[in-house]
C-alpha positions as CSV (number, residue, x, y, z in Angstrom):
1,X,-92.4,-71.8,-176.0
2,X,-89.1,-71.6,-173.8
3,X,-87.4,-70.3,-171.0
4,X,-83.7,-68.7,-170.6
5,X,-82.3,-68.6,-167.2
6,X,-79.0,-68.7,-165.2
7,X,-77.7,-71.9,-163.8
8,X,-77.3,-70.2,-160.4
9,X,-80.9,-68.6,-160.7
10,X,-82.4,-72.1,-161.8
11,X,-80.1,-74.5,-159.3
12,X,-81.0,-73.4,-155.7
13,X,-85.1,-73.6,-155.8
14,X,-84.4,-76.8,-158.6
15,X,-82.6,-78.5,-155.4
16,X,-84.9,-77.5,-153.0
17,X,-87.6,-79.2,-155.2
18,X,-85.8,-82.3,-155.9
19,X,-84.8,-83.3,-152.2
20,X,-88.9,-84.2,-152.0
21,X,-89.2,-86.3,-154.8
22,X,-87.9,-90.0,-154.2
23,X,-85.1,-91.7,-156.5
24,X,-87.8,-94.9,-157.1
25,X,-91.0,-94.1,-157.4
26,X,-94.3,-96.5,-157.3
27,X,-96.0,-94.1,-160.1
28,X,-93.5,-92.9,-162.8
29,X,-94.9,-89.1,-162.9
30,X,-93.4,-88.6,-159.0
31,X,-89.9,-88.5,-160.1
32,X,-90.9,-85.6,-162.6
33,X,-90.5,-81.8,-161.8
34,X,-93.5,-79.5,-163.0
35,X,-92.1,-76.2,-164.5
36,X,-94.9,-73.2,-164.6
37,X,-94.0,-69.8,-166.2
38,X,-97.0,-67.4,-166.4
39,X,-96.8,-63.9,-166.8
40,X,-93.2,-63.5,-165.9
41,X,-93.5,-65.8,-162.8
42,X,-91.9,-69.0,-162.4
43,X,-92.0,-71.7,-160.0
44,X,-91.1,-75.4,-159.9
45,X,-93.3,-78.1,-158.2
46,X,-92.4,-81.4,-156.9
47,X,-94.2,-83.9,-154.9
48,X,-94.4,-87.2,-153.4
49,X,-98.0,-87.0,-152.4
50,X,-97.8,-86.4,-149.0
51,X,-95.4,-83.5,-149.4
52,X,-95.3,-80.8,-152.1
53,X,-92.8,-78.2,-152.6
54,X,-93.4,-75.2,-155.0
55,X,-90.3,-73.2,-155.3
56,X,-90.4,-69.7,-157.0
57,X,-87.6,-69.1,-159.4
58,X,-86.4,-65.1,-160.2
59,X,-84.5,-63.8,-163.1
60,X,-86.4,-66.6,-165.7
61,X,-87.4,-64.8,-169.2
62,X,-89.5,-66.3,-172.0
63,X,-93.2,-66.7,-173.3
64,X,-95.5,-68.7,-171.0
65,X,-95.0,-72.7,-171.1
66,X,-96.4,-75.4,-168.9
67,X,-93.9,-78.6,-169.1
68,X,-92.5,-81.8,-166.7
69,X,-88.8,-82.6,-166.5
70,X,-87.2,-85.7,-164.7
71,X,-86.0,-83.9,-161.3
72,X,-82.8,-85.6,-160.9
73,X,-81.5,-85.7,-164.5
74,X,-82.4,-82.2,-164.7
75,X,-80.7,-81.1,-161.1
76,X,-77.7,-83.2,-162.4
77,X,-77.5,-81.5,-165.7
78,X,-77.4,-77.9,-163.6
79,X,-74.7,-79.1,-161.3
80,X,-72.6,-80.2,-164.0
81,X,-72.8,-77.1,-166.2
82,X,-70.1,-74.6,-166.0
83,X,-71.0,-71.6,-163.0
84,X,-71.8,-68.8,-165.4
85,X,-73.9,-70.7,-168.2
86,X,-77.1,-69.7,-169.4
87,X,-79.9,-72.1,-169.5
88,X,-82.7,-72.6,-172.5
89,X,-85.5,-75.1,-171.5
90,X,-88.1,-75.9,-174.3
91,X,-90.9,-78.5,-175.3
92,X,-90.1,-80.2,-178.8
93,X,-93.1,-82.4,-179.2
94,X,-92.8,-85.5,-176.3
95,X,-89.2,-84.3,-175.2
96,X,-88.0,-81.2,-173.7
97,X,-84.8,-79.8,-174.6
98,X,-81.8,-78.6,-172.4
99,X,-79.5,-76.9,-173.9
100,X,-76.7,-74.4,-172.8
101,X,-73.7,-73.3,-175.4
102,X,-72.6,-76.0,-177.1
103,X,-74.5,-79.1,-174.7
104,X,-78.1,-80.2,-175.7
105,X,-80.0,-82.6,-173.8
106,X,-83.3,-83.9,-174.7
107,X,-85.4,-85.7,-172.0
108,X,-88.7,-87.4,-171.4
109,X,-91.7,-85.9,-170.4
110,X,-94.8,-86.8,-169.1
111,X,-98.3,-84.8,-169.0
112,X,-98.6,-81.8,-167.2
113,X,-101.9,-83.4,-166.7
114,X,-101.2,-86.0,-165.1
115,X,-99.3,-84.7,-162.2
116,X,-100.4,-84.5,-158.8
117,X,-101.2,-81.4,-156.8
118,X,-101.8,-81.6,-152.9
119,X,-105.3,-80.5,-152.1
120,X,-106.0,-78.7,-148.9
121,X,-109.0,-76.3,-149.8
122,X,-109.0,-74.6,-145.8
123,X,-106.9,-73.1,-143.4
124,X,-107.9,-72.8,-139.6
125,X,-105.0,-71.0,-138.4
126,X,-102.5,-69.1,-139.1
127,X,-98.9,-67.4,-137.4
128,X,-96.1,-65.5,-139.0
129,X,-92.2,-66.4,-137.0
130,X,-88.7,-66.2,-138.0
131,X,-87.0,-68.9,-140.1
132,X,-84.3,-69.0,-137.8
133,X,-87.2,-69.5,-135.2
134,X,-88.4,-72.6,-136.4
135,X,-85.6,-73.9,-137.5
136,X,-84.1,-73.4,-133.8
137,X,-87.8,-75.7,-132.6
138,X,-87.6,-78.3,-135.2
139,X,-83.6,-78.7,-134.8
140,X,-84.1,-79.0,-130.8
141,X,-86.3,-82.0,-130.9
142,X,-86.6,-83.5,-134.5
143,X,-83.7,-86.6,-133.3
144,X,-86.1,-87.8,-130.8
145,X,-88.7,-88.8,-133.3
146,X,-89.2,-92.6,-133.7
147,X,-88.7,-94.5,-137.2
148,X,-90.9,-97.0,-138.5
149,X,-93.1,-97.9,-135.2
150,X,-96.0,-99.0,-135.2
151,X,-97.7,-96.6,-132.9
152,X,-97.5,-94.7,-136.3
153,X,-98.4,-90.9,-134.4
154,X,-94.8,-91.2,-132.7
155,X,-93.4,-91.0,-136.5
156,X,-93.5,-87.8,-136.3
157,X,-93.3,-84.5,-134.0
158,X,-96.1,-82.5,-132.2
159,X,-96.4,-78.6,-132.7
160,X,-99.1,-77.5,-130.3
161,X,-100.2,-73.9,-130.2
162,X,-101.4,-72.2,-127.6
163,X,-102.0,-68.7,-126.4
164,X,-98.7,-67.0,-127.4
165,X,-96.7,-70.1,-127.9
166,X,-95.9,-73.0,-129.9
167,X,-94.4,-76.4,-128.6
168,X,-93.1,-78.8,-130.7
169,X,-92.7,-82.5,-129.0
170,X,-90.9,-85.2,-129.8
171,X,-90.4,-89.3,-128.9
172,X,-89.6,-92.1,-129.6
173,X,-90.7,-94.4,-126.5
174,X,-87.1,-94.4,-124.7
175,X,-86.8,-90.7,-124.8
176,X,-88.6,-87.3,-125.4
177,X,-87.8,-83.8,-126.2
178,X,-89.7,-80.8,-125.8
179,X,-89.1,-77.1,-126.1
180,X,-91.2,-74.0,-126.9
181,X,-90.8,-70.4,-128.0
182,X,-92.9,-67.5,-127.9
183,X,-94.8,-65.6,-130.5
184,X,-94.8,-61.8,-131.1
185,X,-98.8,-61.8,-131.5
186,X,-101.8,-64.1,-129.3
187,X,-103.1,-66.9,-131.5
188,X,-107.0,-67.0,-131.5
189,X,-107.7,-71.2,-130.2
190,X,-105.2,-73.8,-129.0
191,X,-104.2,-76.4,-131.9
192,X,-102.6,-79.6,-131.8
193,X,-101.0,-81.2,-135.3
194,X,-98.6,-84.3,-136.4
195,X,-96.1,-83.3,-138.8
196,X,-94.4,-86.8,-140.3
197,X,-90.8,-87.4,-140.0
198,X,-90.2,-86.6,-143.5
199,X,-92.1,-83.4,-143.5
200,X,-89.7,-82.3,-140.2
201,X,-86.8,-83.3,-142.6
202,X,-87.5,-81.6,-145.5
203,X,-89.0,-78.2,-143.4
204,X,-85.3,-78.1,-141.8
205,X,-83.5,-78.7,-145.3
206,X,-85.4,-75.4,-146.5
207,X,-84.9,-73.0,-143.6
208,X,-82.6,-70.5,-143.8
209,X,-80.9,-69.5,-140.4
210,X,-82.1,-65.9,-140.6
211,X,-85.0,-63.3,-139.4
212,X,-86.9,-63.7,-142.8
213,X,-90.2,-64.4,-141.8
214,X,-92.4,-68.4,-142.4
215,X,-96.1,-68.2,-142.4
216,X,-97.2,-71.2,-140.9
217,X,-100.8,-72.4,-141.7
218,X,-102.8,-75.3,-140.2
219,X,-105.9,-77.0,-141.7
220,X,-107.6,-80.1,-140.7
221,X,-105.2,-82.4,-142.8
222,X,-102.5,-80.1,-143.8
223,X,-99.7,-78.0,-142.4
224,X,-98.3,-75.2,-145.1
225,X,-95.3,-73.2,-144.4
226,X,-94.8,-70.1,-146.9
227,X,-91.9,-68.0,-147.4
228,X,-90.5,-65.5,-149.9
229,X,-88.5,-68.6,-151.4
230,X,-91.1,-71.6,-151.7
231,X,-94.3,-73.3,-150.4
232,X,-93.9,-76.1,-148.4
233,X,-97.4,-78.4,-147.8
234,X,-97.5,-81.5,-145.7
235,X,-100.3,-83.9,-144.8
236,X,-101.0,-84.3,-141.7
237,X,-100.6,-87.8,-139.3
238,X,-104.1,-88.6,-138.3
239,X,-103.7,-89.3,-135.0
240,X,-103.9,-88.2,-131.2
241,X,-100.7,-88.2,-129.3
242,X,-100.1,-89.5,-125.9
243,X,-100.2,-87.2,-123.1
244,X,-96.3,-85.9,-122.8
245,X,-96.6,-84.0,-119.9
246,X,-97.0,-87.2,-117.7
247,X,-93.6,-88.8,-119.0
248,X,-91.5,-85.6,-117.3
249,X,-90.5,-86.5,-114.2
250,X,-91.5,-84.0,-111.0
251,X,-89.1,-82.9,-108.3
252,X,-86.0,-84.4,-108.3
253,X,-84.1,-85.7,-105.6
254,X,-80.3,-85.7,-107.6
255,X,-79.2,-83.1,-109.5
256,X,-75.9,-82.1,-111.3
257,X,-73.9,-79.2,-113.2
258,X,-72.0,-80.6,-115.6
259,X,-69.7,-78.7,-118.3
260,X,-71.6,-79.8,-121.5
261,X,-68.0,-80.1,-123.3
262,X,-66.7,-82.4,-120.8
263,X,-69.2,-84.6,-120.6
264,X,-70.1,-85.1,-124.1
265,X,-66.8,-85.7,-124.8
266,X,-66.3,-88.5,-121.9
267,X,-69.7,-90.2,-123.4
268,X,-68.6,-89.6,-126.3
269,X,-64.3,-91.9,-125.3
270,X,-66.4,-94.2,-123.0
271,X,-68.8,-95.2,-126.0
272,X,-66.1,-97.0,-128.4
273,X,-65.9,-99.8,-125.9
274,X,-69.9,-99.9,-125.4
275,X,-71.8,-102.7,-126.7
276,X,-72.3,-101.9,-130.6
277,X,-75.8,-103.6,-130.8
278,X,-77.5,-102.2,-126.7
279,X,-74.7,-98.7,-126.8
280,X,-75.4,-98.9,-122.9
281,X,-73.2,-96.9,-120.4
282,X,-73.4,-97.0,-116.8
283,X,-73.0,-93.5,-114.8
284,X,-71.8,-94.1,-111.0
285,X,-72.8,-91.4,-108.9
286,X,-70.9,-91.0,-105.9
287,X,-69.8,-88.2,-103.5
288,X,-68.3,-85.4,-106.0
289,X,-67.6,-87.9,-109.0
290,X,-70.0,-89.1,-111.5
291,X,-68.0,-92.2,-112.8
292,X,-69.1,-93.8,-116.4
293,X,-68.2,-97.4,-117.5
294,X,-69.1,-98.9,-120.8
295,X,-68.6,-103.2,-121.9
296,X,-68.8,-105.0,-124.9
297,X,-69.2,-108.6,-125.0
298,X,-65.4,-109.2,-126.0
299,X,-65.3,-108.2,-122.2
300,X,-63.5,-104.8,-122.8
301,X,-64.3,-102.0,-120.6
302,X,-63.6,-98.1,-120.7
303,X,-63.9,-96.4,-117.6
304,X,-63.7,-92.2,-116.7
305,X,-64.3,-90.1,-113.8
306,X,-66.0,-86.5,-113.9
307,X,-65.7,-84.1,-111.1
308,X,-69.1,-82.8,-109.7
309,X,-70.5,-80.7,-106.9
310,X,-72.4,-83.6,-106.1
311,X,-72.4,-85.0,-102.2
312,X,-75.9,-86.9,-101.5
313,X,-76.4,-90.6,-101.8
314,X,-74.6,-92.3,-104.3
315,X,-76.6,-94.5,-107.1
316,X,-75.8,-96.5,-110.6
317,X,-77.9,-95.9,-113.6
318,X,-78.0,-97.1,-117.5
319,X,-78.4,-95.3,-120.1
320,X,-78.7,-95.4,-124.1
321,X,-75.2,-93.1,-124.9
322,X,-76.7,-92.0,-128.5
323,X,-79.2,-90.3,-126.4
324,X,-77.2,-88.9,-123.7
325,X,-74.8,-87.5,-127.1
326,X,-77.6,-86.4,-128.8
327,X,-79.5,-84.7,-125.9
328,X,-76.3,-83.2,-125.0
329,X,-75.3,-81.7,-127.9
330,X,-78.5,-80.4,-129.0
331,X,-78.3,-77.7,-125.6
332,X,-76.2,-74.4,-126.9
333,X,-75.1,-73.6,-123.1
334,X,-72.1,-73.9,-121.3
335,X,-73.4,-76.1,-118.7
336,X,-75.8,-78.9,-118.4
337,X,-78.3,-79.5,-115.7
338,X,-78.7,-83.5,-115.0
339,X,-81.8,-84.8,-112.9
340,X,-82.0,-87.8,-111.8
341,X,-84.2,-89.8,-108.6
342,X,-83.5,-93.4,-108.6
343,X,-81.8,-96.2,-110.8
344,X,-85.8,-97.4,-112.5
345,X,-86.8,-93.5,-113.4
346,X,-86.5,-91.2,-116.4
347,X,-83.3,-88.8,-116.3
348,X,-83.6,-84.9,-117.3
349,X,-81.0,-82.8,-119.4
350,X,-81.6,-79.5,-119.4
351,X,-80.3,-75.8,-119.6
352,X,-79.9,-74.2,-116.7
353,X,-82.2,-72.0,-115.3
354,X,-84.3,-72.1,-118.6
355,X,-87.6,-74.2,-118.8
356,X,-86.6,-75.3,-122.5
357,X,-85.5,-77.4,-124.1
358,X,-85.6,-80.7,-121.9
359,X,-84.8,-83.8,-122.6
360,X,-86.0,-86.9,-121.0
361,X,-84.0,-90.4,-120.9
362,X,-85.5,-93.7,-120.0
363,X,-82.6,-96.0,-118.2
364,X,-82.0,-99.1,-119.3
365,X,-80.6,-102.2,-117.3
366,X,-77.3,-103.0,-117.7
């Protein structure tokens, strides 16, 4: 029982297995890799039990063989064999053996019986978009999720369908970003899930930037994304998140057209001389010039001056400058639309003249 393949056939779908499955491990069998060739198909499998990823693999010959190889050792010995080697994997009693020309490896295995598979028996929903789609939804919003809070359901980003839509929603308590595209076909029931942080992660580490289409399927626990490539499952967080739409702000009174370019790049001078541990930065608004001033508690300042078409009331506002950066840089446009009302209310970056994406931004005090 083995299997010959090409490194570059074996490496890609070997690495997108391997990102899942965690250097140190509570139960030993998570940091193995499940190999599965049955008539003429081969896929690898690696999980962490709230993730799984089963990644098909072309071009493999051999007889039919069920086996588990350590992940990393395995996606190390890949890497490190010349481009153009050929692969032979085979079970020898409890080892399997690696071997390509004149290089032989023999590593520990573990049961195929004993490794995990992530049970979702039933799917409620189900919509067909682009990679490059979802990629664009997840890569809009995904920085805005929180890490480690307690209010465990912000840990992770909202998808909410709807009619011919799909929003994905993300925060962290000091900020929130939301954006939404539009499907080619009506989806039958509105649906709200919680996809945790690592889930977003990995879901972005496997999407390709291209029109191939993901098949996205929703159960009660479980989100599954398929593509021509892998199978992607996630638990769910069980949860109920907090009512977004209240946190963005109404009308507002002050608003601004900033060249995205500029003023990421004055946030981003400004920001050496902010405080390392608050990153607070002050933005002046007065008559045509939105100033920005940054301290540090070795009582250095920074100070720079941005020309706007701004001429109502003047007002000074804090604000966090990783999130002004972040927000900033995540909006493809030439320009950037700032909202603000008063120095104790949220701010608003946006596109202009498009709904979506918008960010919102807490002040802070300075």
């Amino acid at each position: 029982m083995q299997i010959t393949i090409t490194r570059e056939d074996l490496l890609k779908p070997l690495g997108y297995v391997t990102g899942v499955v965690e250097r140190r491990q509570t139960l030993p069998v998570l940091s193995y890799v499940l190999l599965r060739q049955q008539d003429g198909d081969m896929t690898l499998t690696g999980t962490d039990l709230e993730i799984e990823i089963i990644a098909k693999v072309s071009k493999a010959g051999g007889s039919s063989v069920e086996m588990t190889l350590p992940a990393r050792k395995l996606f190390d010995i890949c890497r490190a064999l010349p481009a153009d080697a050929e692969i032979v994997i085979k079970k020898e009693a409890e080892k399997s053996i690696v071997k390509s020309g004149k290089s032989r490896f023999a590593l520990t295995t573990v049961p195929v019986a004993d490794f995990p598979s992530v049970q979702a028996l039933q799917w409620e929903q189900a919509l067909t978009l682009s990679q490059k789609s979802l990629r664009k939804l997840l890569e809009q919003t995904h920085f805005c999720m929180a890490q480690q809070d307690v209010r465990y359901y912000l840990n992770g980003l909202l998808l909410e369908i709807s009619d011919k839509k799909i929003r994905a929603v993300a925060t962290d308590g000091h900020r929130m970003a939301v954006t939404e595209i539009s499907l080619d076909k009506d989806v039958k029931g509105d649906k709200q899930v919680i996809v945790p942080r690592k889930g977003v992660q990995e879901m972005l580490r496997l999407l390709g930037d291209t029109d191939d289409p993901v098949e996205l399927e929703f159960g009660t626990n479980h989100l599954r994304a398929r593509t021509g490539d892998f199978i992607f499952t996630s638990k769910l967080i069980d949860g109920r998140y907090p009512d977004y739409n209240k946190v963005i702000p109404g009308k507002q009174s002050k608003k601004l057209m900033l060249d995205r370019d500029l003023f990421r790049e004055t946030l981003g001078r400004v920001a050496i001389l902010s405080s390392e541990k608050y990153r607070g930065v002050r933005l002046s608004l007065i008559s045509k010039t939105l100033r920005l001033t940054a301290h540090n508690p070795e009582q250095e300042e920074a100070q720079e001056e941005i020309s706007t078409d701004y001429s109502g009331e003047g007002m000074e506002i804090g604000f966090n400058v990783n999130y002004m950066i972040e927000a900033i840089s995540a909006l493809h446009t030439d320009q950037v639309e700032f909202g603000l009302n008063d120095p104790n209310s949220s701010c608003t970056l946006a596109a202009p003249d498009t709904a979506y994406p918008q960010y919102v931004i807490m002040p802070m005090r300075l």
